[in-house]
C-alpha positions as CSV (number, residue, x, y, z in Angstrom):
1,X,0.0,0.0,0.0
2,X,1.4,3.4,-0.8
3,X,-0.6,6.0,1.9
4,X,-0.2,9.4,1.2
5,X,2.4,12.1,1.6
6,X,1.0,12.4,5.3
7,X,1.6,9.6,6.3
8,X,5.9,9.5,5.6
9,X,8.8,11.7,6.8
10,X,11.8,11.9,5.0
11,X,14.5,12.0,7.5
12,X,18.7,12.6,6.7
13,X,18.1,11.3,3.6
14,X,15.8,7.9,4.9
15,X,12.2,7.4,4.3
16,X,10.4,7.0,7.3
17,X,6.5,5.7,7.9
18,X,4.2,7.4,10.3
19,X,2.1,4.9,12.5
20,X,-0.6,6.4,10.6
21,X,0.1,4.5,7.2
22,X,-1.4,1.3,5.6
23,X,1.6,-0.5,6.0
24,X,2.2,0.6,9.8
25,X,-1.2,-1.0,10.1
26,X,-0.9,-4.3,8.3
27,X,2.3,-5.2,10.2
28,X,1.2,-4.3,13.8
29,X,-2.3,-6.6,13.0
30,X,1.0,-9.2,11.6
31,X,3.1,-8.7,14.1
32,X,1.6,-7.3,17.1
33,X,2.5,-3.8,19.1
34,X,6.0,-4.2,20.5
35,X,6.3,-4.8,23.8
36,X,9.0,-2.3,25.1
37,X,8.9,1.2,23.8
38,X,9.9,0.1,19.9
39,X,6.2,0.8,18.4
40,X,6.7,4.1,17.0
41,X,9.6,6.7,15.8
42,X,11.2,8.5,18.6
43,X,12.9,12.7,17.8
44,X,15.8,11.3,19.3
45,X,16.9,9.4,16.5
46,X,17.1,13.0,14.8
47,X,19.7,13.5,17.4
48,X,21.7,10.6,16.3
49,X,21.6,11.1,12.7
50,X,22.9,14.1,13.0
51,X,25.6,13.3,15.5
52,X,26.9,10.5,12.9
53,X,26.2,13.1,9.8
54,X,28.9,15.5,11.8
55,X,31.3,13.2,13.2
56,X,31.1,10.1,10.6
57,X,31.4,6.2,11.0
58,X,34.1,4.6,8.7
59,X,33.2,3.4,5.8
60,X,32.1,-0.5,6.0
61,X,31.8,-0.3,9.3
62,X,30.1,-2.9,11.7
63,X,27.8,-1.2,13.7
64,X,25.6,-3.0,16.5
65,X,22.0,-0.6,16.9
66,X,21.1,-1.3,20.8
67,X,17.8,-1.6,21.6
68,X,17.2,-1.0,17.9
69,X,13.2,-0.3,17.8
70,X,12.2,0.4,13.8
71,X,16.4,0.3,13.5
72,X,16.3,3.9,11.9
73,X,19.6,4.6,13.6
74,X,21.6,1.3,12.1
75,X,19.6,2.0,8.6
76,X,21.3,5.7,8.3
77,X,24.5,4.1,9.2
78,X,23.9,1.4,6.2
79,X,22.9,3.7,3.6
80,X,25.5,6.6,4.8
81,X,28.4,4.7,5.5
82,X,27.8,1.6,4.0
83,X,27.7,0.0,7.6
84,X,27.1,-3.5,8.2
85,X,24.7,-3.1,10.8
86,X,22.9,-5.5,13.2
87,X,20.1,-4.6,15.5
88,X,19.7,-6.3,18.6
89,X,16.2,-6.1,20.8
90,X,14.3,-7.7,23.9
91,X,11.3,-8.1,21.9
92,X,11.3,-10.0,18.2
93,X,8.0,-7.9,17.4
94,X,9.8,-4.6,16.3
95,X,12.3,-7.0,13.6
96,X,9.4,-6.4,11.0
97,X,9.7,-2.8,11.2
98,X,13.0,-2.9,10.8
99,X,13.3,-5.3,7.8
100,X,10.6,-3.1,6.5
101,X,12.0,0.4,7.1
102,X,15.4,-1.5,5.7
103,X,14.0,-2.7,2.2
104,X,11.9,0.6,1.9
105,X,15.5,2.3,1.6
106,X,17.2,-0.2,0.4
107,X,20.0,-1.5,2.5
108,X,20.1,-5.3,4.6
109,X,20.0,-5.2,8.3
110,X,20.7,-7.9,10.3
111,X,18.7,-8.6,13.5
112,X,19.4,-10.1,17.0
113,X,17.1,-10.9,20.0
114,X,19.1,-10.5,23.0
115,X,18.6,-8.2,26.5
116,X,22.0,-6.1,27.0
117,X,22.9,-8.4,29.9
118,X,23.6,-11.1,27.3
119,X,25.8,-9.5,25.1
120,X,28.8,-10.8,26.0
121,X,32.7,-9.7,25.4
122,X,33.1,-12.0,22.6
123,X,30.0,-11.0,21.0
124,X,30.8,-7.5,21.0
125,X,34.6,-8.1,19.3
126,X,32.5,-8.5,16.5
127,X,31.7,-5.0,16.1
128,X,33.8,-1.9,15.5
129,X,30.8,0.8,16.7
130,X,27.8,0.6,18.9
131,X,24.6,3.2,18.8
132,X,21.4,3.3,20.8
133,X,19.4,5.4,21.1
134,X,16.2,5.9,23.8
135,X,17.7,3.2,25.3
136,X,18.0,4.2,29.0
137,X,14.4,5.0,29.7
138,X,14.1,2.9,33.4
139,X,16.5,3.1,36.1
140,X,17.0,-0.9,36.4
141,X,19.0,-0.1,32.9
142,X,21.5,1.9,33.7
143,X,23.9,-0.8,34.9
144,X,23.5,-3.4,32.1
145,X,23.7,0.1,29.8
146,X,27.1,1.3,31.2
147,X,28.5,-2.5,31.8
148,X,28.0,-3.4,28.1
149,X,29.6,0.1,27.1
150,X,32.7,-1.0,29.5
151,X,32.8,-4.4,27.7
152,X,32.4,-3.2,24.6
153,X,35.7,-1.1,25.5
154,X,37.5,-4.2,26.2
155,X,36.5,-6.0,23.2
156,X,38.2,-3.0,21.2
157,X,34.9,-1.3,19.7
158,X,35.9,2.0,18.5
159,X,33.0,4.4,19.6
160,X,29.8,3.6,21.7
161,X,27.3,6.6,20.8
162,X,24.3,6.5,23.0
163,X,21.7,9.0,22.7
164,X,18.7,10.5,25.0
165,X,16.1,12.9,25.4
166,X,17.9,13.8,28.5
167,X,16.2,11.1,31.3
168,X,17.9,11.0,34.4
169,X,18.5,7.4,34.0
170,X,20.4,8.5,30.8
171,X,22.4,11.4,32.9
172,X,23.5,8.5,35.6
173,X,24.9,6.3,32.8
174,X,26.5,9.5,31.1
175,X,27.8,11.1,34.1
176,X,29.3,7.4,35.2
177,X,30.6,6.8,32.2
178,X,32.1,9.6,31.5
179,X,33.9,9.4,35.4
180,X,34.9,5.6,35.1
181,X,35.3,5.2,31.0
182,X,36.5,8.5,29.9
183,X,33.1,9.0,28.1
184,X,32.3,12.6,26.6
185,X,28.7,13.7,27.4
186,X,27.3,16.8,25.9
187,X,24.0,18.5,25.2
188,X,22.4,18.0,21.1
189,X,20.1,20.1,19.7
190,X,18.2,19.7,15.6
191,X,15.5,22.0,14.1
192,X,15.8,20.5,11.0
193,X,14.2,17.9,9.5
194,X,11.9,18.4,13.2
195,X,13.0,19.6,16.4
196,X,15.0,17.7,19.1
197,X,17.2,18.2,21.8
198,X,18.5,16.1,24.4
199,X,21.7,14.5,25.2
200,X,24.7,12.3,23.8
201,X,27.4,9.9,25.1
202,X,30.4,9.2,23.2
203,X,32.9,6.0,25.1
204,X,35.7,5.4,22.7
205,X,36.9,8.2,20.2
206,X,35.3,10.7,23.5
207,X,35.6,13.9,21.4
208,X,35.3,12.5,17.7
């Protein structure tokens, strides 16, 4: 089904469905509503987009998208940088949106159902960036949050970006990473394509 001009966004250079069309529709009677915040587009990905527009990802990258939701972050980084990108989630039932979202614009994305907890050392050797973004929305994930990051730095990943509205979960895991891993954490603001603002954490190239 092709909706109307209402019911997309065109987003740093993605297409992007509103909840609003057809096809939003036919896979949440498909698939079901997911389960843990991933049933919608969140501004912050704005944030992200733009972070990674500025401050780039090597080309052919392998990028891990926490808590990936529709997976818009992971699909910039495929069709920008030509990223080999896998996003991970707690609940299966977003996977169709993302596989969706990733054909609509035209690049593969890989998916993995797994709870941050899980992700082990050796898992994340296999990746040379992470992103996620709304993430760190309950308090009870601020610790599995900023232990993956410090494994992630172990296993060698280059850059962990992590992005927030500005929660005060978030701001716990930012301010203790940036104290125990050397983390940068600064403010991020967008007008354009819609306006956002909120926060960013950068473990790794802190500063890129």
């Amino acid at each position: 089904m092709t909706g109307t001009q209402n019911d997309t966004r065109r987003l740093f250079g993605l297409t992007v469905r509103k909840n609003a069309h057809p096809d939003m529709r036919r896979l949440r009677r498909e698939a079901g509503d997911p389960t843990l915040h991933g049933n919608k587009f969140w501004k912050s990905s704005c944030l992200t987009m733009d972070y990674l527009k500025r401050h780039p990802l090597r080309k052919g990258a392998r990028v891990l998208d926490l808590g990936c939701g529709w997976g818009l972050g992971g699909i910039f980084c495929a069709k920008q940088f030509s990223a080999d990108v896998t996003g991970l989630d707690a609940d299966p039932s977003v996977f169709p949106f993302v596989d969706y979202h990733a054909e609509l614009n035209g690049v593969d994305v890989k998916t993995w159902r797994c709870r941050y907890e899980k992700v082990t050392e050796k898992d994340l050797a296999a990746f040379d960036a992470i992103i996620g973004t709304d993430i760190c929305f309950w308090d009870k994930l601020e610790a599995p949050l900023f232990n993956l990051t410090r494994r992630a730095l172990r296993a060698g990943v280059e850059r962990v970006v992590l992005v927030d509205p500005g929660r005060s979960p978030f701001r716990r895991l930012a301010e203790r990473a940036q104290d125990k891993l050397g983390a940068d954490y600064r403010e991020w603001q967008v007008s354009r394509p819609m306006k956002a603002s909120g926060c960013i954490m950068v473990a790794g190239e802190a500063g890129s």
